[in-house]
N, C-alpha and C positions, 0 to 999 in steps of 0.2 A: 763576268765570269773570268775568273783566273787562266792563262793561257799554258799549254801545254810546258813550253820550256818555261816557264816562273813556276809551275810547278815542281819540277825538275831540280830547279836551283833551288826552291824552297827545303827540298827530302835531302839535297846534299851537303847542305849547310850545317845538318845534322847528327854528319858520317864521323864525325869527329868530337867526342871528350871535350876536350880542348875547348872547340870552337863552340859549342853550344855554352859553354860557363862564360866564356868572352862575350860572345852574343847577350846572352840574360846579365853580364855588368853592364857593358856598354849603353844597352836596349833601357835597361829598367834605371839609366839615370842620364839619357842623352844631351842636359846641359851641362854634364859632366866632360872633361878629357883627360887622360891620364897617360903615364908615358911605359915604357914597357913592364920595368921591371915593377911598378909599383902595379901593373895588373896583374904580373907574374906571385904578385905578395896575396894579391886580394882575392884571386882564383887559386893557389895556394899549385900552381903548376910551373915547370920548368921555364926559365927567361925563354929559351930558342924555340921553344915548339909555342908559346903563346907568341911572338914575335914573327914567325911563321902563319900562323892563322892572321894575325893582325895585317900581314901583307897583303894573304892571301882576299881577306876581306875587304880587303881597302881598293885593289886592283875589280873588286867587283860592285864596288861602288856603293857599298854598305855602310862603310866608316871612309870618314875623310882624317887627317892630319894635318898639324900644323910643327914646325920644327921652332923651338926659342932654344935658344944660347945650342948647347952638345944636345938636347934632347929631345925626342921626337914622340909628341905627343897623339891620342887618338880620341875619338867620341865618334857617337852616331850621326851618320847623314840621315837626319830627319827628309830631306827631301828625295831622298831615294823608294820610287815606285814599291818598294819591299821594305819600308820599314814598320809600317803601323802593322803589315801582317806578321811578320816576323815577330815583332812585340807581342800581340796576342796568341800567337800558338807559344812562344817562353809562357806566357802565361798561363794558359791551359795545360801544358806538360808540366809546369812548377808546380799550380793551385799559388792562394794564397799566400803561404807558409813560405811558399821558394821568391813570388814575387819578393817579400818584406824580409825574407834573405837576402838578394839581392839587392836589393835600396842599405840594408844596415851594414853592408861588408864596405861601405863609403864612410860610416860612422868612428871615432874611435871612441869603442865601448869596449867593454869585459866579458860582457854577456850580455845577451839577449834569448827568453824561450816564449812560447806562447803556452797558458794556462787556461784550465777552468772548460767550459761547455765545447767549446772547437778541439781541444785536445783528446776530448770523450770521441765525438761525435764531431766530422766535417758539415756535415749539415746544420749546425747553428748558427745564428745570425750576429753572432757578435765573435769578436777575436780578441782575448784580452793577452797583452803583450808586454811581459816586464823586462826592462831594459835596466843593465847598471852598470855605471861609468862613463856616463855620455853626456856632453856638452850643448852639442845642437845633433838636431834630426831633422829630415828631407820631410819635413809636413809637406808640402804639398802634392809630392810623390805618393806617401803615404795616403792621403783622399784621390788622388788618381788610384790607387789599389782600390780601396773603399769604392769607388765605382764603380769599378771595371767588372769584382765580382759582388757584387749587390750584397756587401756585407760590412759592419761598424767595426772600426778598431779601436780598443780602448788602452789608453798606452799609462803604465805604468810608471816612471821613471826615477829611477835613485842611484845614490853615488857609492864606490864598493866598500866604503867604510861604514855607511848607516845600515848596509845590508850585512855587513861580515857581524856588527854589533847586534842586528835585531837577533840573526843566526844564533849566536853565542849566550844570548842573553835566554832563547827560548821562547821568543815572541810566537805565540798563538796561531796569529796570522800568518804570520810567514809558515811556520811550520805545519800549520794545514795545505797552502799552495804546495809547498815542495812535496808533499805528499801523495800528491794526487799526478796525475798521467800529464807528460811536456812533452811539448814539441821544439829542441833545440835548435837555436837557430845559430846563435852563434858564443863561442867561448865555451868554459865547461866548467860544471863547478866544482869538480874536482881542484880547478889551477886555483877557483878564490879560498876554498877550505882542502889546501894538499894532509892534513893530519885526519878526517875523516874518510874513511875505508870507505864507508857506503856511497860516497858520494858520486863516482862514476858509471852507474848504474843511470842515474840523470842524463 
């Protein structure tokens, strides 16, 4: 049973914007470490106030650092009494959708949204996932997700030129998918087609 102050420090870890987005990078990619401003890029929040919680977290023994050359980097202390639970409640407050946000803001893609039966309906057992403009992805992150909530991700993946072509061309398929209800995870496709009007509604 969890004791009273880890509870305490559990509920206030997540009195802060900020810290909870730091928390679910750092948390949902712990062989990872990254130094301020590039979490400042990937949380999409101001250098000082994420530089601020990163302290703050680190003095509480959540995140450890390492300093190479001018820069001082950060990642999760896996051996910190609070991290597997901390991990799982991000996960339970994210669902799904925010875990594999999370792992993809590590990625450099264009876009990423999830499609098809989970975008209808949370309750289905598959998650399909199109991705475009991406060279690798965190697989095995990605099957840590796939367990955690007892559900299959099926990943889509293509480069933004076969997608801007199928688009243009009037491809079937594609134009079924975009039609139907997404869940954006990252990018927008307005930025890969700026001359269609309707496309921000995506």
């Amino acid at each position: 049973m969890m004791t009273k102050p880890a509870r305490n420090t559990l509920t206030g870890l997540f009195s802060s914007a900020i810290r909870a987005e730091v928390l679910a990078l750092l948390l949902n990619n712990p062989e990872e470490r990254f130094y301020v401003r590039e979490i400042a890029t990937l949380v999409r929040k101001n250098p000082s106030g994420v530089k601020r919680e990163l302290d703050n977290l680190e003095k509480m023994g959540i995140l450890i650092s390492t300093r190479v050359a001018n820069l001082k980097y950060f990642q999760a202390e896996k051996k910190s009494p609070l991290f597997a639970e901390l991990k799982n409640l991000i996960a339970k407050s994210q669902g799904i959708h925010g875990a594999l946000k999370a792992l993809l803001k590590t990625s450099n893609l264009k876009l990423a949204f999830i499609y098809g039966p989970y975008a209808e309906s949370e309750d289905a057992d598959t998650v399909n996932l199109l991705i475009v403009g991406v060279n690798s992805l965190p697989v095995e992150s990605i099957r840590d997700v796939e367990e955690k909530f007892g559900k299959k991700v099926h990943i889509s993946v293509t480069d933004e030129q076969e997608f801007k072509s199928k688009k243009e061309s009037g491809d079937i398929e594609l134009e079924k998918l975009l039609s139907g209800n997404k869940i954006m995870l990252m990018g927008k496709l307005s930025l890969i087609f700026p001359r269609s009007s309707g496309m921000e509604r995506w």
